[in-house]
C-alpha positions in Angstrom: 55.0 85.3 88.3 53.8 86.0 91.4 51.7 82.5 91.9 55.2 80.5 91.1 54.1 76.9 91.9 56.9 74.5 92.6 57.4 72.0 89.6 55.9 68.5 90.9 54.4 65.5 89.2 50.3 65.9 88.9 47.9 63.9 90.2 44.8 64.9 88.8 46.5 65.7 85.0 48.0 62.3 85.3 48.3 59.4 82.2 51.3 57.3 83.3 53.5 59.3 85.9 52.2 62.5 86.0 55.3 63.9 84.1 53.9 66.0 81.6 50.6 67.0 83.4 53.1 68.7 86.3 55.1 70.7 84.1 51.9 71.7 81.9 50.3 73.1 85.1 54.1 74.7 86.3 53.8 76.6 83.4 50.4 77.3 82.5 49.8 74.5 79.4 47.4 72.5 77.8 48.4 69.1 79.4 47.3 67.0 76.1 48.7 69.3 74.1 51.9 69.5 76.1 51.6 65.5 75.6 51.3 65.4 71.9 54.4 67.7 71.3 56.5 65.0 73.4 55.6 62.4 71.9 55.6 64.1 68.3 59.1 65.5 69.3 60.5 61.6 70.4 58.9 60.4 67.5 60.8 62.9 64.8 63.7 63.6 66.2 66.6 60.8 66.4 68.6 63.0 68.7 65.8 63.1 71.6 65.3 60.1 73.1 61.7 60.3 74.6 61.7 57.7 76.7 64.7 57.9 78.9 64.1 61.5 79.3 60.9 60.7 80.5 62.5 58.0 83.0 65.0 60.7 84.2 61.8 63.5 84.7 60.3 60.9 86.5 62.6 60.5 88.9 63.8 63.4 89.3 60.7 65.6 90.2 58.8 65.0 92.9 55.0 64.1 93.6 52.3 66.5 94.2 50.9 66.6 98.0 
């Protein structure tokens, strides 16, 4: 890992925050795809809840630029 980006939110792979596009481009995703697993994942699973996790990311990690 020698072109180790610091995780921020994006602002070019952005839908509503910029959550998911920032850590698909930290670690070298497919942003939409990245997307649809989230979703999929909140969706499915009673013990993830999608939502406030996304909140919390939101907050927590900063904007790009």
């Amino acid at each position: 890992m020698t072109d180790a980006r610091p995780l921020r939110r994006s602002r070019r792979n952005r839908v509503v925050a910029g959550v998911m596009g920032g850590i698909a481009e930290h670690f070298g995703l497919n942003p939409t795809g990245l997307r649809v697993v989230y979703v999929v994942g909140s969706i499915v699973s009673a013990a993830f809840p999608g939502l406030l996790v996304y909140l919390i990311l939101w907050l927590l990690i900063p904007q790009d630029g």
